[in-house]
C-alpha positions as CSV (number, residue, x, y, z in Angstrom):
1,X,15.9,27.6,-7.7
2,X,17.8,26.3,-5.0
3,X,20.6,23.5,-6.5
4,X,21.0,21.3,-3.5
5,X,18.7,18.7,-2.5
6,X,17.2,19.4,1.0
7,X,16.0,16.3,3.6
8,X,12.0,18.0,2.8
9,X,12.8,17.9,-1.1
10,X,13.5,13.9,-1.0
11,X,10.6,13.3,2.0
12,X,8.7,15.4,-0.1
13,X,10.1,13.3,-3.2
14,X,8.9,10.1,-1.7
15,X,5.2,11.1,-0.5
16,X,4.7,12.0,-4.1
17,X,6.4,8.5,-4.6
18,X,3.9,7.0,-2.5
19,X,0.7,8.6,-3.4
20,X,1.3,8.1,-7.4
21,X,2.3,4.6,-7.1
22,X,-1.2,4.1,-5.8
23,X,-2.8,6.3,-8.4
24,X,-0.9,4.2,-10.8
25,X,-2.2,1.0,-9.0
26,X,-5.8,2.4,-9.9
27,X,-4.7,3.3,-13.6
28,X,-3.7,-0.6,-13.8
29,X,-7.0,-1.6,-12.9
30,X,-9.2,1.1,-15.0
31,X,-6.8,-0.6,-17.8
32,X,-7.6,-3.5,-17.5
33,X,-11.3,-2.5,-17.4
34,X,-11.3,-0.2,-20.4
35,X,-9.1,-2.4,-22.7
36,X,-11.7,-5.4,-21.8
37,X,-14.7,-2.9,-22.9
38,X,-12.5,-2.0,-26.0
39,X,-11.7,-5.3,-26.8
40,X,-14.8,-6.2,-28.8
41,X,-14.3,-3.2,-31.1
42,X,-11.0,-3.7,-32.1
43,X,-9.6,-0.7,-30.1
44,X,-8.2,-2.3,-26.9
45,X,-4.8,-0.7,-27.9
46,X,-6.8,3.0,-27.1
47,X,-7.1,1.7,-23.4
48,X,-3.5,2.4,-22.7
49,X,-3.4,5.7,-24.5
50,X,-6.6,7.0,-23.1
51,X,-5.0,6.4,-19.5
52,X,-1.7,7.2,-20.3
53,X,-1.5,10.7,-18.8
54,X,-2.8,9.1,-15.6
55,X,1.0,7.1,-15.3
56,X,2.6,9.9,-15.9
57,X,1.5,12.8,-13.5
58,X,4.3,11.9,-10.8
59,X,7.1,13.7,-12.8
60,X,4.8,17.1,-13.5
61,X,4.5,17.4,-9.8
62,X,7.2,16.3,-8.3
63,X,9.0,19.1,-11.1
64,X,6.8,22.0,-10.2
65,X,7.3,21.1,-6.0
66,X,11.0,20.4,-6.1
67,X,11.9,22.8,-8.7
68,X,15.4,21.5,-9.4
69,X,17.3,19.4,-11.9
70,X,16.4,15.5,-12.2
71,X,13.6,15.9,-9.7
72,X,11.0,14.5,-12.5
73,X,13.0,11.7,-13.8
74,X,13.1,10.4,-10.1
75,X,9.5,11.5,-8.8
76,X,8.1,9.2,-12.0
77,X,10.9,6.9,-11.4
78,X,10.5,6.3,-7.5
79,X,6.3,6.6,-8.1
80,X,6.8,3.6,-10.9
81,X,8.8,1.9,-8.3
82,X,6.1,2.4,-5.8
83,X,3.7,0.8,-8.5
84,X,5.7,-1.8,-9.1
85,X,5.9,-2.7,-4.8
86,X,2.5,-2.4,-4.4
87,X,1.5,-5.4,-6.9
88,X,1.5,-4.2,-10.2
89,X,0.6,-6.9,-12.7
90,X,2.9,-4.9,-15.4
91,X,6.0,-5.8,-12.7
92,X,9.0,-4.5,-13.3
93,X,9.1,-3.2,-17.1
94,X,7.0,-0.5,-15.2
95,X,10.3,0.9,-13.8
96,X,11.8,1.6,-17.5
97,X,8.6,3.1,-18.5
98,X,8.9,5.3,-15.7
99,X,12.3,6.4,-16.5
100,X,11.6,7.2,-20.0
101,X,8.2,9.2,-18.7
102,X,10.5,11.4,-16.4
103,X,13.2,12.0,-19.0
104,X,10.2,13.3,-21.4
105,X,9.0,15.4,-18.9
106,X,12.2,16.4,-17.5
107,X,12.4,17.7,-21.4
108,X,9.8,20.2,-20.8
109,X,11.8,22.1,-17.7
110,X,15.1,21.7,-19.3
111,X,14.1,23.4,-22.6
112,X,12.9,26.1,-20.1
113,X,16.6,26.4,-18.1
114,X,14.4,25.4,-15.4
115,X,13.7,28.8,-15.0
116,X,9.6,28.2,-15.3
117,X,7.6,26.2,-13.4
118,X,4.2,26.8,-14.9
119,X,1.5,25.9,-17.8
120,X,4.5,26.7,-20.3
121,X,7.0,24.6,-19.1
122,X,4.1,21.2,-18.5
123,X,3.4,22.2,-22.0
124,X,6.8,21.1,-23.1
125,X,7.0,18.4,-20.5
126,X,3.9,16.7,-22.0
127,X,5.4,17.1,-25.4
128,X,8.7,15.3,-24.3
129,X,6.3,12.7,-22.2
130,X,4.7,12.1,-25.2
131,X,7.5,12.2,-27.6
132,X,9.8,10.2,-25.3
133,X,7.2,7.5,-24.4
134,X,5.6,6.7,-27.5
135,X,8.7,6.2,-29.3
136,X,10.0,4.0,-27.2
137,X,6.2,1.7,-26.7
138,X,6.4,2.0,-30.6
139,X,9.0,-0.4,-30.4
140,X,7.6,-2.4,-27.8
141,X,3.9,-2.7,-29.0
142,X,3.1,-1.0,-32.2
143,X,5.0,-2.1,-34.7
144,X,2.7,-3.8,-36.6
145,X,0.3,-1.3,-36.6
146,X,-0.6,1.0,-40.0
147,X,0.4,4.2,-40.3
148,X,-3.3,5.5,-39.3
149,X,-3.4,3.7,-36.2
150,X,0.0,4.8,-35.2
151,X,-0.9,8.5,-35.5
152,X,-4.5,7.9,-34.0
153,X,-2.5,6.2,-31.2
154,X,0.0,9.0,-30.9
155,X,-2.9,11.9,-30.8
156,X,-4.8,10.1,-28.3
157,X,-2.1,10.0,-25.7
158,X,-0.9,13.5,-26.7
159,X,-4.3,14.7,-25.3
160,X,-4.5,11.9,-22.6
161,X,-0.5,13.3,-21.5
162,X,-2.1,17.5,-22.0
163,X,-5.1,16.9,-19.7
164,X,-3.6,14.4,-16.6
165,X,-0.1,16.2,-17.1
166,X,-0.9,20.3,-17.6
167,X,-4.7,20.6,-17.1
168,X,-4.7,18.6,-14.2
169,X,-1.4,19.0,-12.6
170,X,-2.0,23.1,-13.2
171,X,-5.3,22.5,-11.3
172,X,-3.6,20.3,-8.1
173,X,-1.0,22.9,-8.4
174,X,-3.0,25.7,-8.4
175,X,-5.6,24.0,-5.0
176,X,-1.9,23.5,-3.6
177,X,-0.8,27.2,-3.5
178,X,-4.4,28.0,-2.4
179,X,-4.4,25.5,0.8
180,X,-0.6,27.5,1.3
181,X,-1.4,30.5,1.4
182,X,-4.4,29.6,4.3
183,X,-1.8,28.6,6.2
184,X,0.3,31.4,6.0
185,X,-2.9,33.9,6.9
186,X,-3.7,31.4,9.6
187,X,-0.4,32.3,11.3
């Protein structure tokens, strides 16, 4: 793992800004939808957890394609920004969120030295993004909220955080070093 920051590490930084800013768009809008289905059941508060690994895959990849040091904290940071510039209806509180999603999954490389940049280390990264995140919207938004919902509230992002953040990401990932290495035999 190179230390330095290269000019393709930050373009590279801000195309991942840029696309997840727009998935995140999208995540606003399946919200909105899923929380209004929800609503009736008393379970809107699920709509956000459900999605939640959605807002957070910009910090997974932008770890495992710039492998160095902070480059999670500011992929989420600069994709939350991007969310925030294209129209987001959450506005700016979006930007803290994205800061405390990065940290958590800057968590996961950091406990590995940032010496692995695979299943184990998103692993870890959705336990810190899930860790990180929820205790912070605890204070936010769930305070008044029983013990059991907390907890149900807390698993369901867990596995929303396991599948957008390691079972997805490992799959982009893994389409990503396949598309690679066709280029390399092309040459």
């Amino acid at each position: 793992m190179k230390k330095s920051w290269m000019l393709q590490d930050v373009v590279l930084l801000g195309l991942i800004a840029f696309l997840f800013g727009g998935i995140f768009m999208i995540a606003g809008y399946l919200y909105a939808a899923l929380a209004a289905f929800l609503t009736p059941f008393g379970l809107s508060p699920f709509a956000n957890e459900i999605l939640f690994g959605m807002w957070t895959m910009a910090a997974p990849v932008a770890g495992i394609l710039i492998p160095k040091k902070g480059s999670s904290t500011l992929g989420e940071l600069l994709a939350a920004l991007a969310e925030m510039l294209y129209g987001s209806y959450f506005g700016p509180a979006v930007l803290i969120s994205g800061l405390v999603q990065g940290l958590g999954t800057e968590f996961g490389f950091f406990i590995t030295k940032y010496q692995r940049f695979d299943k184990v280390a998103l692993f870890y990264a959705a336990i810190g993004t899930t860790v990180f995140s929820f205790i912070y919207e605890y204070f936010r938004m769930y305070t008044a909220y029983g013990f059991g919902m907390v907890i149900a509230l807390f698993c369901v992002r867990f596995i929303s955080v396991l599948f957008f953040g390691v079972v997805l990401v490992s799959a982009i990932m893994k389409l990503y070093h396949k598309v690679q290495q066709l280029n390399v035999n092309a040459k």
